[in-house]
KOLMAR-783131 format. One record per residue (C-alpha): z, x, y negated; residue number from 1; chain. Coordinates in steps of 0.02 Angstrom, whole numbers. Last residue first. Example, Ala and Ser with C-alpha at 12.3 -4.5 7.8 and 13.67 -1.06 7.14 Angstrom:
residues 2
<w: 357 | u: 684 | v: 53 | num: 2 | chaine: A>
<w: 390 | u: 615 | v: 225 | num: 1 | chaine: A>
END
This chain:
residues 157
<w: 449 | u: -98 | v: 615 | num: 157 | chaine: A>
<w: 535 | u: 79 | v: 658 | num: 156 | chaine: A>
<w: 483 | u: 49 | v: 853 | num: 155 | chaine: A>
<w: 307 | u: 30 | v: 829 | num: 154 | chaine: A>
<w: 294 | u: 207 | v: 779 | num: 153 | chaine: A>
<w: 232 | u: 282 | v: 632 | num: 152 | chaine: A>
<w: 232 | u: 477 | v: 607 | num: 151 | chaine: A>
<w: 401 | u: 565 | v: 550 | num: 150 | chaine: A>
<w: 448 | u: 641 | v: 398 | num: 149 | chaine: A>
<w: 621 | u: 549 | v: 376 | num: 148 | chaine: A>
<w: 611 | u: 518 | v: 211 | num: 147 | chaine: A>
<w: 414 | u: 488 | v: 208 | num: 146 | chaine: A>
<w: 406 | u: 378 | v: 364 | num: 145 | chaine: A>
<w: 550 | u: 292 | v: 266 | num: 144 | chaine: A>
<w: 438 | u: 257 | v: 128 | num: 143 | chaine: A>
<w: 292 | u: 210 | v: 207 | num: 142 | chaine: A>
<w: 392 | u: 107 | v: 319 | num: 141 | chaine: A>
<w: 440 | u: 13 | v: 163 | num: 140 | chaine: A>
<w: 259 | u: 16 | v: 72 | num: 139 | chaine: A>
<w: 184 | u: -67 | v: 224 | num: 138 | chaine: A>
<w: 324 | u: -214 | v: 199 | num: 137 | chaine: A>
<w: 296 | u: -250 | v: 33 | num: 136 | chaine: A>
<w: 102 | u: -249 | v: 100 | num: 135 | chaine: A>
<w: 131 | u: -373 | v: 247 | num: 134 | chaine: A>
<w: 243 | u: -477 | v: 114 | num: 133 | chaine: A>
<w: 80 | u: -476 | v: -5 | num: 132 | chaine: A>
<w: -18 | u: -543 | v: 144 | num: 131 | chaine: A>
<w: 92 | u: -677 | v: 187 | num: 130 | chaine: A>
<w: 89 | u: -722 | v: -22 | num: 129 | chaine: A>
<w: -93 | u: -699 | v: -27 | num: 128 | chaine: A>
<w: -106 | u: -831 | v: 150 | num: 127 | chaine: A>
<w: 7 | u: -953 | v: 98 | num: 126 | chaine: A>
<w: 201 | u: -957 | v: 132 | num: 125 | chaine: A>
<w: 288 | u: -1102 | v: 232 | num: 124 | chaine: A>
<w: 381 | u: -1025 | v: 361 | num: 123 | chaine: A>
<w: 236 | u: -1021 | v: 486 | num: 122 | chaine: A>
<w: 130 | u: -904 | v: 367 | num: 121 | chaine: A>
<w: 269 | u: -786 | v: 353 | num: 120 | chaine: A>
<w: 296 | u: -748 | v: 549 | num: 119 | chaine: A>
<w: 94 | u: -730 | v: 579 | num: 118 | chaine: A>
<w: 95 | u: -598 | v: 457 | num: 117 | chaine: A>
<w: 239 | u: -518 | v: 543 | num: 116 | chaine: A>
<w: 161 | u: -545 | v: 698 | num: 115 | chaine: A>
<w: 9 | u: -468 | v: 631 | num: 114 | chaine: A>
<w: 96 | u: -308 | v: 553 | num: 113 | chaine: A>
<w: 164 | u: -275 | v: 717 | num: 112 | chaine: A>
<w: -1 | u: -300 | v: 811 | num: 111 | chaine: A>
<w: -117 | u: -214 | v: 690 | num: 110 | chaine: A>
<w: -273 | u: -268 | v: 653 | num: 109 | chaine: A>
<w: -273 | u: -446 | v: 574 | num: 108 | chaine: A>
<w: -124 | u: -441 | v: 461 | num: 107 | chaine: A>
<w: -157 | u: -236 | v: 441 | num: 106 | chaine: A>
<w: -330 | u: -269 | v: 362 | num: 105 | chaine: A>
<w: -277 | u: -379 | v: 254 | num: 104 | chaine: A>
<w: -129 | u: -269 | v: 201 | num: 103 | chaine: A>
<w: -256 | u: -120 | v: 180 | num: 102 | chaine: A>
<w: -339 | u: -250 | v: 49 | num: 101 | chaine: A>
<w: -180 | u: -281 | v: -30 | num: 100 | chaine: A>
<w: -149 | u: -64 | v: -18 | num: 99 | chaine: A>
<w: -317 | u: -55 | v: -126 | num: 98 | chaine: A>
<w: -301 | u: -195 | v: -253 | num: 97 | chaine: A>
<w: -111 | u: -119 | v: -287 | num: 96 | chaine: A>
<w: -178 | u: 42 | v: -304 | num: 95 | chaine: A>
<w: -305 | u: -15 | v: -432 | num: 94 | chaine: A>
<w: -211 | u: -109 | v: -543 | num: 93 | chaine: A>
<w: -75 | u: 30 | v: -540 | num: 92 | chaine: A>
<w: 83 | u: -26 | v: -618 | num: 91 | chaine: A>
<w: 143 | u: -196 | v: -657 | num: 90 | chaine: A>
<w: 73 | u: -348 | v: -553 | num: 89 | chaine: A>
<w: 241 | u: -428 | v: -566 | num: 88 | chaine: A>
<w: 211 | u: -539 | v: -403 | num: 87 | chaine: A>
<w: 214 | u: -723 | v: -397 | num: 86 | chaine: A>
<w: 299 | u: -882 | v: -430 | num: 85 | chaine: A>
<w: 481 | u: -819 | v: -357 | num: 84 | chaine: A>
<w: 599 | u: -957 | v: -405 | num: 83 | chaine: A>
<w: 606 | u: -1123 | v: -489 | num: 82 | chaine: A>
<w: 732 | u: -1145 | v: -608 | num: 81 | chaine: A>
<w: 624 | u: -1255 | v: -742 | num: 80 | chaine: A>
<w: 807 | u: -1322 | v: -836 | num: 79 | chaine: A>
<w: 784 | u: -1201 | v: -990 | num: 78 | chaine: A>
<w: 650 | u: -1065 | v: -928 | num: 77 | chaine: A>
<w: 643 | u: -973 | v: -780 | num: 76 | chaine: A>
<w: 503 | u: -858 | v: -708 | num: 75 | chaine: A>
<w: 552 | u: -757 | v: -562 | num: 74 | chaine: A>
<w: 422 | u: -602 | v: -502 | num: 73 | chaine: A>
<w: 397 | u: -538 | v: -331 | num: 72 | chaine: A>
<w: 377 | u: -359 | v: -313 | num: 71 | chaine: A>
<w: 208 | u: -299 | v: -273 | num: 70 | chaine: A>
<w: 182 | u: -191 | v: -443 | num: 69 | chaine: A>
<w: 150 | u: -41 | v: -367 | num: 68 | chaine: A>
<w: 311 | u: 48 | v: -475 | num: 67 | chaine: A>
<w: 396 | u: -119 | v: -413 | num: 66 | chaine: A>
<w: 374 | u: -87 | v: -240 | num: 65 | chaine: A>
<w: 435 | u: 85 | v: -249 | num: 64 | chaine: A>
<w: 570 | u: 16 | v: -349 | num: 63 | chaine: A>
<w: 606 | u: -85 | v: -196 | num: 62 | chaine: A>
<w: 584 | u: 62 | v: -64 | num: 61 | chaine: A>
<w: 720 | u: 164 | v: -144 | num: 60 | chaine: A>
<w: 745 | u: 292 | v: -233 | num: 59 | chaine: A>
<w: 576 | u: 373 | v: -289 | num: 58 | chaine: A>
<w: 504 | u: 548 | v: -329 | num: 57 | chaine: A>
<w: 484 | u: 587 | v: -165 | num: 56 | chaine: A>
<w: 331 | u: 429 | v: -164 | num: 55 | chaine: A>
<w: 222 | u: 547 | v: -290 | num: 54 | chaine: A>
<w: 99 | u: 381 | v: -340 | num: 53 | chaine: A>
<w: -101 | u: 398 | v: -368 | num: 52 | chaine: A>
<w: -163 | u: 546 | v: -290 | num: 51 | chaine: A>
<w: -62 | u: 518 | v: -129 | num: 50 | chaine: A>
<w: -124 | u: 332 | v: -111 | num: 49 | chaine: A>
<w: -291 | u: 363 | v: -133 | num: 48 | chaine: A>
<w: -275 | u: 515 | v: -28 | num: 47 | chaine: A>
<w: -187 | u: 395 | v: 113 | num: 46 | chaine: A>
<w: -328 | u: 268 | v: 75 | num: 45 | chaine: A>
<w: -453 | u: 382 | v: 142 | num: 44 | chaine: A>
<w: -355 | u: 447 | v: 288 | num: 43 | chaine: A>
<w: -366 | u: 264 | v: 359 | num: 42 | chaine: A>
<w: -233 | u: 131 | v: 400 | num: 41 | chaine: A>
<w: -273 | u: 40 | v: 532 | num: 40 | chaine: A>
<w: -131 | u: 88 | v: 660 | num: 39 | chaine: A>
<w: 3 | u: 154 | v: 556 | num: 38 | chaine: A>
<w: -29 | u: 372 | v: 588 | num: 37 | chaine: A>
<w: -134 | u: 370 | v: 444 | num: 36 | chaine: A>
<w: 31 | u: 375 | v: 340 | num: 35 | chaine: A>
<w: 120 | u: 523 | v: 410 | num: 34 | chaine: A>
<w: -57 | u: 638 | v: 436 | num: 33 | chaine: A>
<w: -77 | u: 603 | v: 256 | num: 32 | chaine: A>
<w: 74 | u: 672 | v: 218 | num: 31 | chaine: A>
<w: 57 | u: 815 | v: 340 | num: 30 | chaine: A>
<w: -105 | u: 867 | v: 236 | num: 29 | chaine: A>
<w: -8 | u: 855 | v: 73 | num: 28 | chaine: A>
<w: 118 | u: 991 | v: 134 | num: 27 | chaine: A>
<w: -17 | u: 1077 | v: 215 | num: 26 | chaine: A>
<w: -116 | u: 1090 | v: 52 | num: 25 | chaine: A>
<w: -297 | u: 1146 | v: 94 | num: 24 | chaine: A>
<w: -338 | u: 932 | v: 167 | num: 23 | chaine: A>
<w: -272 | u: 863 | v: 17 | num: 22 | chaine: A>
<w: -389 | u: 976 | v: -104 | num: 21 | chaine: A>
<w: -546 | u: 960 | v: 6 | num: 20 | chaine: A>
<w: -494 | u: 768 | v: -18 | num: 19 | chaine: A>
<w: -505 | u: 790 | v: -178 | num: 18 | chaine: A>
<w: -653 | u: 897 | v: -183 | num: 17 | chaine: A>
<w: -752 | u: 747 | v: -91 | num: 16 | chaine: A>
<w: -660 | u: 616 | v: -197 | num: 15 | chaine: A>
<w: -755 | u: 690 | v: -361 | num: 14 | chaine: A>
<w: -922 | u: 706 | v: -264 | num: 13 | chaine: A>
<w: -953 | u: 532 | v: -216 | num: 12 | chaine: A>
<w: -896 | u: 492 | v: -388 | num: 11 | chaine: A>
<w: -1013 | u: 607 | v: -473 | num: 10 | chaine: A>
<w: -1141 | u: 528 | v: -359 | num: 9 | chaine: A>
<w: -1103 | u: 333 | v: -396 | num: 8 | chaine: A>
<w: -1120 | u: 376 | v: -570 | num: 7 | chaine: A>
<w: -1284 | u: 480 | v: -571 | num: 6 | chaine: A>
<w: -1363 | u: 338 | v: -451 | num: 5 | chaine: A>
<w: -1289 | u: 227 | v: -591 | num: 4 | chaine: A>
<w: -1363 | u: 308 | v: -719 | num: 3 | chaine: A>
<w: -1520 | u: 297 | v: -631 | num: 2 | chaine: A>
<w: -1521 | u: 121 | v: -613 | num: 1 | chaine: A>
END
């Protein structure tokens, strides 16, 4: 128990100086700023997401997506042409658990990302693959917020 307690400490104290770090750097600090402004998403998972993936550093949305490991996968074999049966799940394990979990949030919180939630569901899809889309989609205004360096409104969705 009291290795955890030590654990669970160093931890607490490891994404305090982070986010001391994040919140110093303007540059960073605006970033933040850019993706906490999509209603419920929170400052914490915009350092997560900061620490873990440099977005400038990418082309496009999609190989964003793939970098997160979000993008759908297509497994074929002799006459089994099926389709998409799943996501790649390449990259960050742990960034991709955290922005699902922000897409949960998003399907139920926010009223864009709801309807678009809501949208998937009633053409077929199941609830991890409606979620998923509500995160492929998070990533893409993420992305263009980024470009363009402009907070969220509901009118880019």
């Amino acid at each position: 128990i009291e290795e955890f307690e030590y654990v669970k400490n160093r931890i607490d104290e490891i994404e305090k100086i982070i986010e001391e770090a994040l919140t110093k750097d303007e540059e960073l600090n605006r970033k933040v700023e850019i993706i906490s402004s999509i209603k419920g998403v929170g400052k914490k998972f915009a350092n997560d997401l900061l620490v873990e993936v440099d977005i400038s550093k990418f082309d496009s949305p999609k190989k964003l997506i793939a970098y997160i490991g979000t993008d759908p996968i297509i497994k074929e074999s002799g006459s089994s042409v099926g389709g998409s049966k799943g996501i790649s799940k390449r990259g960050n394990k742990a960034l991709r658990r955290k922005i699902y979990y922000v897409g949960c949030i998003l399907s139920r919180c926010n009223e864009k990302f709801k309807e678009y939630y809501e949208k998937k569901r009633n053409q077929g899809k199941n609830v991890k693959s409606s979620i998923v889309a509500v995160v492929n989609k998070l990533i893409k205004i993420i992305y263009y917020l980024f470009k363009k360096e402009v907070n969220f409104s509901t009118e880019y969705s």
